[in-house]
C-alpha positions in Angstrom: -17.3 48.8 29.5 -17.9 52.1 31.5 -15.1 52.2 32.9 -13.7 53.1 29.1 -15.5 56.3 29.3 -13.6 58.4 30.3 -10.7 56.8 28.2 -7.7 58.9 29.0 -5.8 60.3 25.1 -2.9 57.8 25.6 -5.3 54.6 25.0 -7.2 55.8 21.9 -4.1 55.0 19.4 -4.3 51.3 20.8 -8.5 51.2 20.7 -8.0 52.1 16.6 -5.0 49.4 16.2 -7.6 47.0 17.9 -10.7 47.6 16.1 -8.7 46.5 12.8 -7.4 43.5 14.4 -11.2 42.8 16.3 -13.9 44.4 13.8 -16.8 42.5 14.8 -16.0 43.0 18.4 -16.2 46.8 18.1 -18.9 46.6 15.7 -21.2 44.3 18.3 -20.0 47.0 21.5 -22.4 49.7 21.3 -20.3 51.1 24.5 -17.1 51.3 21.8 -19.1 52.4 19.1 -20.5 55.7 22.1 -17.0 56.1 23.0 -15.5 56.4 19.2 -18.5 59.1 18.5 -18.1 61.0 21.7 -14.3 61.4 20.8 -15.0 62.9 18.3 -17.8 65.3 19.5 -15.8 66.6 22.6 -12.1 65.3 22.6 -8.8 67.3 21.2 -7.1 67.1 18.8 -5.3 63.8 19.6 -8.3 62.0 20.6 -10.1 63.3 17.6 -7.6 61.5 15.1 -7.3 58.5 16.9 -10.7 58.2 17.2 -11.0 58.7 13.4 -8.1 56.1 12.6 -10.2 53.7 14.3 -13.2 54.7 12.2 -11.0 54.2 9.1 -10.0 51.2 10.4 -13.6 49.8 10.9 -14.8 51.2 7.8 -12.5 50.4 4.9 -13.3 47.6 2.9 -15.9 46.7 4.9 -19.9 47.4 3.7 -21.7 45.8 6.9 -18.7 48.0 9.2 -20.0 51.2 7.2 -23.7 50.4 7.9 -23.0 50.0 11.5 -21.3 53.2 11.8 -23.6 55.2 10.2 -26.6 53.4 12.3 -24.5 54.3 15.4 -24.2 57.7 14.5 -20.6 57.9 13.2 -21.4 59.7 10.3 -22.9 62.7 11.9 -20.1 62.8 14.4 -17.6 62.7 11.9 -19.7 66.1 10.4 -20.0 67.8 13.6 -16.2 67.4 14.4 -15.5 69.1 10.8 -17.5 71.7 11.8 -16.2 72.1 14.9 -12.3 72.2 13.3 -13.1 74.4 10.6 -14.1 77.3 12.8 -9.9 76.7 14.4 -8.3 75.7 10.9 -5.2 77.9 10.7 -2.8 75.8 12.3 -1.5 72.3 10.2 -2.7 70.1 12.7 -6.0 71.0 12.1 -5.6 70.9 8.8 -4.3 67.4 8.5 -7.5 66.4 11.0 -9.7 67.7 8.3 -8.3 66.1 5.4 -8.3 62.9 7.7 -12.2 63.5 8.8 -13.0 64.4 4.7 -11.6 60.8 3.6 -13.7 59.1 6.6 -16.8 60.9 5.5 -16.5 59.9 1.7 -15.2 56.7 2.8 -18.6 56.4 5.1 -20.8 57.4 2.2 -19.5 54.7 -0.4 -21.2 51.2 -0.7 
């Protein structure tokens, strides 16, 4: 899958509708996994929710999913992008990121 790298904004909201319909394909596709975390390391604002609806997505309900994320580094992404907002949080946008990133976190760290 390189040619997904540089996975232009527009795709991103389809990648998170698939990986609820195909979990165990994105779970197995260390390539997705790289491209979910490096969304939300370096992409704006729309990639960065997209890339965190996917992570709900993955995650909810789903113990193994979680374990697989975290192993993947998901977790610490999801941390660093918080970060990263925080430091810009006056406008809603950001805002609504952050409560979206918050959930993921707590949904991340729950068995």
């Amino acid at each position: 899958l390189p040619a997904l790298k540089p996975t232009p904004a527009r795709l991103l909201p389809a990648l998170a509708h698939a990986a609820h319909h195909h979990r165990l394909t994105f779970l197995q596709s260390p390539d997705l996994l790289e491209l979910l975390s490096g969304c939300l390391h370096t992409g704006d604002m729309a990639e960065i929710v997209s890339a965190a609806r996917a992570v709900w997505a993955l995650a909810a309900n789903n113990h193994r999913a979680k374990l697989v994320l975290r192993s993947a580094g998901i977790t610490s992404a999801v941390q660093s992008t918080m970060q990263r907002l925080q430091k810009h949080s006056n406008d809603v946008s950001t805002q609504r990121a952050l409560e979206l990133l918050t959930y993921i976190q707590t949904v991340l760290q729950t068995t």
